[in-house]
C-alpha positions, -999 to 999 in steps of 0.1 A, spaced: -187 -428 -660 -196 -420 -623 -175 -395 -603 -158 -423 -584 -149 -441 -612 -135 -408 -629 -114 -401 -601 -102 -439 -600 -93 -436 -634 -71 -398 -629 -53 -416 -602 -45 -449 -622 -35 -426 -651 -12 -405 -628 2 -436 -613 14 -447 -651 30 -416 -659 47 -412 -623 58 -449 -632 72 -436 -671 88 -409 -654 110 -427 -631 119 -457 -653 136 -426 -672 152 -421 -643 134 -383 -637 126 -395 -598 115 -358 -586 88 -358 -615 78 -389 -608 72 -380 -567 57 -346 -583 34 -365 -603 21 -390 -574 17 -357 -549 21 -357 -513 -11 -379 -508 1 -406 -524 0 -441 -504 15 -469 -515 1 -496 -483 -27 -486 -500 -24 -493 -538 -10 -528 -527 -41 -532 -505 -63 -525 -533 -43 -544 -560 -44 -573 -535 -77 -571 -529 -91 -572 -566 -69 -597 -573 -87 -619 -546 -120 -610 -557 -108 -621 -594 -97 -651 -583 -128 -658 -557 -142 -651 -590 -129 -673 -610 -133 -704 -590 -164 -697 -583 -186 -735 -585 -218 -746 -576 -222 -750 -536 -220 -791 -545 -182 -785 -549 -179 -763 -509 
């Protein structure tokens, strides 16, 4: 695994654990665990934009159908 994938994966991971944390109801671990840099406009950007490319993705058809 590349560095940029590494550090994708260390943020989703943190991300999980913030997201354990404060469904216990522990709401300063959980803003410990995401850190000061967190930025949530950008997770939903992200999530948004893989789940266009998935669908683009997956109605993908020969150029007959466009």
């Amino acid at each position: 695994m590349n560095k940029k994938k590494q550090e994708v994966m260390k943020r989703g991971i943190q991300l999980g654990e913030a997201v354990y944390e404060y469904a216990k109801g522990d709401y300063k671990q959980a803003l410990e665990l995401l850190g000061s840099d967190f930025n949530a406009f950008n997770l939903v950007t992200r999530s948004l934009e893989h789940q266009m490319n998935r669908l683009m993705s997956s109605t993908k058809c020969g150029a007959s159908c466009c």
